[in-house]
MDAnalysis code that builds the backbone (N, CA, C; Angstrom):
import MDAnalysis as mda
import numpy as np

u = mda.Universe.empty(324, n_residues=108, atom_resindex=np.repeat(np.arange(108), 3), trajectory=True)
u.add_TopologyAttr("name", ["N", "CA", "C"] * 108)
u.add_TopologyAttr("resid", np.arange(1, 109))
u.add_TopologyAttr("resname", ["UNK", "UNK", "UNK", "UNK", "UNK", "UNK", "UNK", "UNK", "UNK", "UNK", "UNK", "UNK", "UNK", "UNK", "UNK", "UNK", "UNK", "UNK", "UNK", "UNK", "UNK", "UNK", "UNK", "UNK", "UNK", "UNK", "UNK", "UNK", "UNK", "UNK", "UNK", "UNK", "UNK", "UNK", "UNK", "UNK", "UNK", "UNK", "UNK", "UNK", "UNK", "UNK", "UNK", "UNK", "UNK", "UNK", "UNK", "UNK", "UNK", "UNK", "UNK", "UNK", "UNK", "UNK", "UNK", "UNK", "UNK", "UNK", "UNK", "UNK", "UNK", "UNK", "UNK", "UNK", "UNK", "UNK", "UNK", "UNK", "UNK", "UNK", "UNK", "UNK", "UNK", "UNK", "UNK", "UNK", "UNK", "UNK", "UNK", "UNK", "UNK", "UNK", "UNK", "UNK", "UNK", "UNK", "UNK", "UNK", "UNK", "UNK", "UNK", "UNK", "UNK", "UNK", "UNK", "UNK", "UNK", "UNK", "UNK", "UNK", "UNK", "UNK", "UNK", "UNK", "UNK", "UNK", "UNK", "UNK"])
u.atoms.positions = np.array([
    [0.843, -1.168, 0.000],
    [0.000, 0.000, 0.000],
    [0.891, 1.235, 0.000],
    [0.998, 2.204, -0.780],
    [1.172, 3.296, -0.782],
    [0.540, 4.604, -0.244],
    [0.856, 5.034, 0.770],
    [0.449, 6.372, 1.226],
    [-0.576, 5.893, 1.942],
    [-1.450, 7.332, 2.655],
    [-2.519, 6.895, 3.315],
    [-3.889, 8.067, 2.817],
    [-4.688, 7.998, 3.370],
    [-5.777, 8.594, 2.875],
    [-5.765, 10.068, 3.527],
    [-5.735, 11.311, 3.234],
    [-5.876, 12.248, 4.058],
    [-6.634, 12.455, 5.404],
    [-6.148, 13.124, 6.048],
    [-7.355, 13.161, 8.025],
    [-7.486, 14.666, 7.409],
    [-8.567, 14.737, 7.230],
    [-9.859, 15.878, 7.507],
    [-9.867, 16.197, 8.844],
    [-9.725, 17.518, 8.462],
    [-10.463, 17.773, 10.560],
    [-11.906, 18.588, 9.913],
    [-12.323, 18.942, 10.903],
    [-13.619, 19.611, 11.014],
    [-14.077, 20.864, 11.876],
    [-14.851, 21.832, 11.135],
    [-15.121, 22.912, 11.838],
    [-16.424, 23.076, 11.295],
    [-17.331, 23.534, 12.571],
    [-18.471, 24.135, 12.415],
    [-18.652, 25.873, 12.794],
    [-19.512, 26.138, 11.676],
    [-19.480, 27.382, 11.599],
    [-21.300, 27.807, 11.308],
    [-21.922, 28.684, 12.420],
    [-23.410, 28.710, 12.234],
    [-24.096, 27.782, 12.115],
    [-23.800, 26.590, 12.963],
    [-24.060, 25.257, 12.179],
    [-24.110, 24.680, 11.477],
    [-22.896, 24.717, 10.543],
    [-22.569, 24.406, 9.547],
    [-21.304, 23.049, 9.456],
    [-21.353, 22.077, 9.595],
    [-20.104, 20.926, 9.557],
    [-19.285, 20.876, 8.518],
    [-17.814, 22.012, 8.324],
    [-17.213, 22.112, 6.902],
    [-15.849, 20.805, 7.296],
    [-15.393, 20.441, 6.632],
    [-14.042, 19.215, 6.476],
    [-13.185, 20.109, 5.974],
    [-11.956, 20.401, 6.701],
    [-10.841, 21.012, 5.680],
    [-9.128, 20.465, 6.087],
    [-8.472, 20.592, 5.405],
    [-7.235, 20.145, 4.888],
    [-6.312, 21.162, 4.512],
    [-5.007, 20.984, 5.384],
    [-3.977, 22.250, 5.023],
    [-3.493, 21.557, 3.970],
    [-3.136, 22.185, 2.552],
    [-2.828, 22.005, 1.438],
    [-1.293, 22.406, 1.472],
    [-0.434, 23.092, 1.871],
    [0.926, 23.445, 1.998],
    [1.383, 24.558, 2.383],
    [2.252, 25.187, 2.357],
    [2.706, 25.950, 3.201],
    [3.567, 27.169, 2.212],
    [4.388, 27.971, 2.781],
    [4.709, 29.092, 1.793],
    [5.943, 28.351, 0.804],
    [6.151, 28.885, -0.105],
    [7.335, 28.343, -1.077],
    [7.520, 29.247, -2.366],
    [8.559, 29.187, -3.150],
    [8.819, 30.008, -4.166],
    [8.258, 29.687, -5.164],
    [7.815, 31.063, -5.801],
    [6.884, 30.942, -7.140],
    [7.967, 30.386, -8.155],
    [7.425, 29.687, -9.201],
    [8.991, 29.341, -10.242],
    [9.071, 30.414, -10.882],
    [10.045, 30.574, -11.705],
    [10.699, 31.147, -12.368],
    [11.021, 32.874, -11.793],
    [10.965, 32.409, -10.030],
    [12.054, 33.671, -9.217],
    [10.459, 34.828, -9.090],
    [9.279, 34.369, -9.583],
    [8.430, 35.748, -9.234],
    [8.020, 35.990, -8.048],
    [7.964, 35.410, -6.510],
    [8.102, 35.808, -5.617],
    [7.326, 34.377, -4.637],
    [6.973, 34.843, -3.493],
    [6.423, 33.436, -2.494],
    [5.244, 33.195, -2.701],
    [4.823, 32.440, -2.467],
    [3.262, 32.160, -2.119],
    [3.389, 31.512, -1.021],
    [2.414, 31.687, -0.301],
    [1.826, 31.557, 1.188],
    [1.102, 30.129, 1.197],
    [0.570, 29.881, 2.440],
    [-0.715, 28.780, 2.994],
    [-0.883, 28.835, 2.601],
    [-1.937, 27.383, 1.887],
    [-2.841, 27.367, 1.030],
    [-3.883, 26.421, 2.309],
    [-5.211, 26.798, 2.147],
    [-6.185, 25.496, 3.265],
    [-7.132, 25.076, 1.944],
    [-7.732, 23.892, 2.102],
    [-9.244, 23.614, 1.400],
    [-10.008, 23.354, 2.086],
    [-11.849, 23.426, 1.742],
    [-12.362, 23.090, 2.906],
    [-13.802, 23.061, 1.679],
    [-14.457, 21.673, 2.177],
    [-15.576, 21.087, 1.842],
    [-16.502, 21.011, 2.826],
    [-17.760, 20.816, 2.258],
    [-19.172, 20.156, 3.109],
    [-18.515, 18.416, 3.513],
    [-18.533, 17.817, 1.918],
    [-17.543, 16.910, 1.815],
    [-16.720, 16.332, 0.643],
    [-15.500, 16.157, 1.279],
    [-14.663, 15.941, 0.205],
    [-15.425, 15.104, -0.697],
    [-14.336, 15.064, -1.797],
    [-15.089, 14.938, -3.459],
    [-16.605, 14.693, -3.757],
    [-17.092, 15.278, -2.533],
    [-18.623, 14.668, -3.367],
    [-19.230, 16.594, -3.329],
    [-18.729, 17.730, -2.891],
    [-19.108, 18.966, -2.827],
    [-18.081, 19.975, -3.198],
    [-18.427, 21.150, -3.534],
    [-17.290, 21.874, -4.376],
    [-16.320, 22.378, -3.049],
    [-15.261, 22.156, -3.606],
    [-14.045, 22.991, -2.606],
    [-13.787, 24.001, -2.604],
    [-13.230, 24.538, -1.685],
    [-13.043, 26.021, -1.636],
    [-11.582, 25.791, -1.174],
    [-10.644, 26.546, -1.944],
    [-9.389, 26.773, -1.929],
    [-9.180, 28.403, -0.984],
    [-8.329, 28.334, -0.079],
    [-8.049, 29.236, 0.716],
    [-6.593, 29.725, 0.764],
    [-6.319, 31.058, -0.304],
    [-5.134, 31.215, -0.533],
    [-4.543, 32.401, 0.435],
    [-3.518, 32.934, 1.440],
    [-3.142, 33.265, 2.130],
    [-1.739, 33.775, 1.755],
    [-1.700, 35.480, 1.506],
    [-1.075, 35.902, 1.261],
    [0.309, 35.419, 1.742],
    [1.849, 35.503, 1.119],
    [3.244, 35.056, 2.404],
    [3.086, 35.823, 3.053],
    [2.689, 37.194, 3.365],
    [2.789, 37.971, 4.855],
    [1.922, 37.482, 5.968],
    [1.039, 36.485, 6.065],
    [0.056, 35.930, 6.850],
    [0.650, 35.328, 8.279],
    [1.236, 34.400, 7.186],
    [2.154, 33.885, 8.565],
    [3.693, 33.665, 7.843],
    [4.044, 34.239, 6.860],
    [5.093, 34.495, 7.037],
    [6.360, 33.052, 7.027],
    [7.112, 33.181, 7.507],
    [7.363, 31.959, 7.150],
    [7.750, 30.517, 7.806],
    [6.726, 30.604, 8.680],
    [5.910, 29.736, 9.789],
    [5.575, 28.438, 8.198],
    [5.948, 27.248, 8.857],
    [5.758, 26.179, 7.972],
    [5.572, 24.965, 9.487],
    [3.846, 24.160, 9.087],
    [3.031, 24.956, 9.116],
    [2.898, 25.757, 10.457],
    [1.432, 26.482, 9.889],
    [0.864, 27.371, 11.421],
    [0.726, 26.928, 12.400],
    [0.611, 26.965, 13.248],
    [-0.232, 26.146, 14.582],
    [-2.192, 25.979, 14.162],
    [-2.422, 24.605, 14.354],
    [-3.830, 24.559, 14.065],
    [-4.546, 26.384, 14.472],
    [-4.494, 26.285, 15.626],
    [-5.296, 27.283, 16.386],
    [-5.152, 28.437, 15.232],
    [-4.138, 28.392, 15.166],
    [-3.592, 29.628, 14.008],
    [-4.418, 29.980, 12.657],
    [-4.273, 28.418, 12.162],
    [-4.684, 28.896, 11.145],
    [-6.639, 28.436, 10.804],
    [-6.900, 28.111, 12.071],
    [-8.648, 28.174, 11.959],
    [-8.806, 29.990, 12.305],
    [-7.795, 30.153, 13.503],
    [-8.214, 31.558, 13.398],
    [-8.477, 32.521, 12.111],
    [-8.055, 32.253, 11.140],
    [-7.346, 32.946, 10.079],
    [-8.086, 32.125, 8.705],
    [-8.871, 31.046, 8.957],
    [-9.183, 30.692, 8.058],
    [-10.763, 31.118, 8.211],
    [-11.599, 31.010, 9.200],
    [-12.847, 31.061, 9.557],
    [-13.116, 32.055, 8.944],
    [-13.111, 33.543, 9.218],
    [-13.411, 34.620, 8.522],
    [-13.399, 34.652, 6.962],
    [-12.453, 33.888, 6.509],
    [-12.084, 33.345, 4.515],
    [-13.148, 32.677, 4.089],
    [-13.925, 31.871, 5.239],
    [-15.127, 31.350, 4.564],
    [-16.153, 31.686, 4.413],
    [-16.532, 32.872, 5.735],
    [-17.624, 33.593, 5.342],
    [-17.430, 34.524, 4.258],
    [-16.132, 35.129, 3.721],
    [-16.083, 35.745, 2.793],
    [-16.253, 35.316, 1.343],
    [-16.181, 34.112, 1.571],
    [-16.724, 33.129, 0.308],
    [-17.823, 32.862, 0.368],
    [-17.875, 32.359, 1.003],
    [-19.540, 32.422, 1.165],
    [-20.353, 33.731, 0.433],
    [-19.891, 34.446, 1.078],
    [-20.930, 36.055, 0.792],
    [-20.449, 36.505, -0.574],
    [-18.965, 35.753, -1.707],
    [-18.675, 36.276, -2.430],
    [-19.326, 35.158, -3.742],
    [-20.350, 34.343, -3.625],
    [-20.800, 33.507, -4.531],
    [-20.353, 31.814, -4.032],
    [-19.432, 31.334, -3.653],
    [-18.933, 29.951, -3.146],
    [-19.985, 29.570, -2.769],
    [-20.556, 28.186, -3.516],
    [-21.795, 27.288, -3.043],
    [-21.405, 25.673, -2.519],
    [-21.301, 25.463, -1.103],
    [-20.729, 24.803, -0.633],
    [-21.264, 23.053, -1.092],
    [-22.573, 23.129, -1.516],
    [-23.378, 22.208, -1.988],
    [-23.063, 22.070, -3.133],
    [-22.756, 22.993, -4.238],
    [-22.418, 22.835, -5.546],
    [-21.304, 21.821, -5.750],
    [-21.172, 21.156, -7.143],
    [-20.301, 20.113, -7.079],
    [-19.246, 21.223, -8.820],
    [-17.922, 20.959, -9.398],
    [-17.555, 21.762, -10.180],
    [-16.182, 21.754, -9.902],
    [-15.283, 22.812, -10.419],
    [-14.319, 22.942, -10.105],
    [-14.070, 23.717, -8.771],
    [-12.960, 24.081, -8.397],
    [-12.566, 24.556, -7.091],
    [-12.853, 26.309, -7.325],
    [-13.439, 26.583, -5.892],
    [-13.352, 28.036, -5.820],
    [-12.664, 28.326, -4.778],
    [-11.753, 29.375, -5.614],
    [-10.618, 30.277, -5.072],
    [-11.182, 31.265, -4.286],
    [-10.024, 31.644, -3.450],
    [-10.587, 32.712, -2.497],
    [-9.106, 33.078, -1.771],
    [-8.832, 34.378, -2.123],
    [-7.383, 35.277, -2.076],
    [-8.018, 36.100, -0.788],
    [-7.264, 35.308, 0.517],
    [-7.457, 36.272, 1.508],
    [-6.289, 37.869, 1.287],
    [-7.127, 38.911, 1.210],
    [-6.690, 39.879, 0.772],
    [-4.848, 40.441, 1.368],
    [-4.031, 40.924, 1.180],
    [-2.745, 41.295, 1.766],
    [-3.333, 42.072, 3.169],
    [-4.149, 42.626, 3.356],
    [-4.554, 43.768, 4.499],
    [-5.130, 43.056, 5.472],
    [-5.786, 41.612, 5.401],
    [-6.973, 41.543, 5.873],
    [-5.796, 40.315, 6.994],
    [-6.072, 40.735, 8.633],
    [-5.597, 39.742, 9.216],
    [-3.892, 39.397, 8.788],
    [-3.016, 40.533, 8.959],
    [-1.586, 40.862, 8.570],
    [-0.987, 40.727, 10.153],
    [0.114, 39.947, 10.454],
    [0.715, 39.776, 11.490],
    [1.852, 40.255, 11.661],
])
């Protein structure tokens, strides 16, 4: 057997039961154009509901590899209501929706 199956954790939000998964951590863009930050995803449920990709500027946390859980629910919770309110349909099934927590928003 190769590898293992991802561990989901879970957060509820308004009563809401979302599954999400830290996707990686900051690293260099190729070809020298600069870092990219955290990345989180977070489903109703995996592959059977659309994902929401949670992209996190490198000034967020900087270059903390990874955050501390606590850290980054703090920092992620607010990203989902902003998806939420920005069209993201958690029921919808499709490709992934992005969501660029802004450079300003939650800067450490």
């Amino acid at each position: 057997m190769s590898g293992s199956a991802p561990k989901y954790e879970r957060i509820t939000l308004d009563g809401v039961e979302y599954q999400w998964l830290y996707r990686h951590g900051w690293g260099n863009l190729r070809g020298g154009a600069g870092y990219y930050g955290v990345s989180v995803s977070v489903w109703l449920e995996p592959e059977r509901t659309r994902e929401l990709v949670i992209d996190f500027p490198f000034s967020r946390f900087g270059m903390r590899t990874p955050p501390r859980k606590a850290m980054l629910i703090e920092a992620f919770t607010p990203a989902i209501e902003a998806a939420l309110a920005n069209g993201w349909d958690p029921e919808s099934r499709g490709r992934a929706y992005r969501y660029e927590v802004p450079e300003t928003e939650g800067a450490k």
